[in-house]
C-alpha positions in Angstrom: 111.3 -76.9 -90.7 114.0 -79.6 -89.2 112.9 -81.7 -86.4 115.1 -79.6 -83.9 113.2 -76.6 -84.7 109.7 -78.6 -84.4 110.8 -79.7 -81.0 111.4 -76.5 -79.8 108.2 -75.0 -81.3 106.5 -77.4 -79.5 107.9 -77.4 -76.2 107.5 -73.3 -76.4 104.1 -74.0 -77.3 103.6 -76.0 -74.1 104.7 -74.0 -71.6 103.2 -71.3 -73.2 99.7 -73.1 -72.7 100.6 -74.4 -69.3 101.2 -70.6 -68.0 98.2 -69.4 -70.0 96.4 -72.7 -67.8 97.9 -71.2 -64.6 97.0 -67.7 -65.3 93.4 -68.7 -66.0 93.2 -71.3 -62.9 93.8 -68.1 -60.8 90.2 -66.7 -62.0 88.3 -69.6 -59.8 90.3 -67.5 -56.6 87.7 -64.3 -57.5 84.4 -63.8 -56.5 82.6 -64.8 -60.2 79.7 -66.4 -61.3 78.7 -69.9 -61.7 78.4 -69.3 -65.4 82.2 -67.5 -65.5 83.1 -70.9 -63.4 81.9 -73.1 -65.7 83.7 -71.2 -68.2 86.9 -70.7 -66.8 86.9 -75.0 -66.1 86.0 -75.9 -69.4 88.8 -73.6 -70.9 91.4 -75.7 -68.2 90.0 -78.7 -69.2 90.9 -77.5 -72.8 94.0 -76.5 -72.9 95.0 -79.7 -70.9 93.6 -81.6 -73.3 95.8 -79.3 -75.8 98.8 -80.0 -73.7 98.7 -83.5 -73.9 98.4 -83.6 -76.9 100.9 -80.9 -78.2 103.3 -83.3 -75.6 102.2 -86.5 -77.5 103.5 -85.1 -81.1 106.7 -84.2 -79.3 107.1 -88.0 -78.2 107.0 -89.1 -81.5 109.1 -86.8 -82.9 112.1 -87.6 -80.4 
């Protein structure tokens, strides 16, 4: 895999984890449970932490 393609993997990956962040964030709008909240927050909290790192790779690789 060239750098090119790794950079564009890994932006694609990122905004496909920031909608799947967004999508999920929308879940705390319904009437669910405390345990589905807790849940839902610590599968945001996640993913961000995926994010940030997916978007500290691509630093180094530009």
């Amino acid at each position: 895999m060239t750098v090119e393609n790794a950079i564009m993997r890994l932006n694609d990956l990122i905004m496909e984890r920031e909608q799947l962040k967004e999508l999920i964030q929308k879940e705390m709008k319904y009437d669910i449970s405390e345990a589905a909240k807790t849940s839902v927050i610590a599968t945001v909290d996640f993913l961000k932490d995926e994010i940030e790192t997916l978007k500290d790779i691509l630093k180094e690789l530009d």
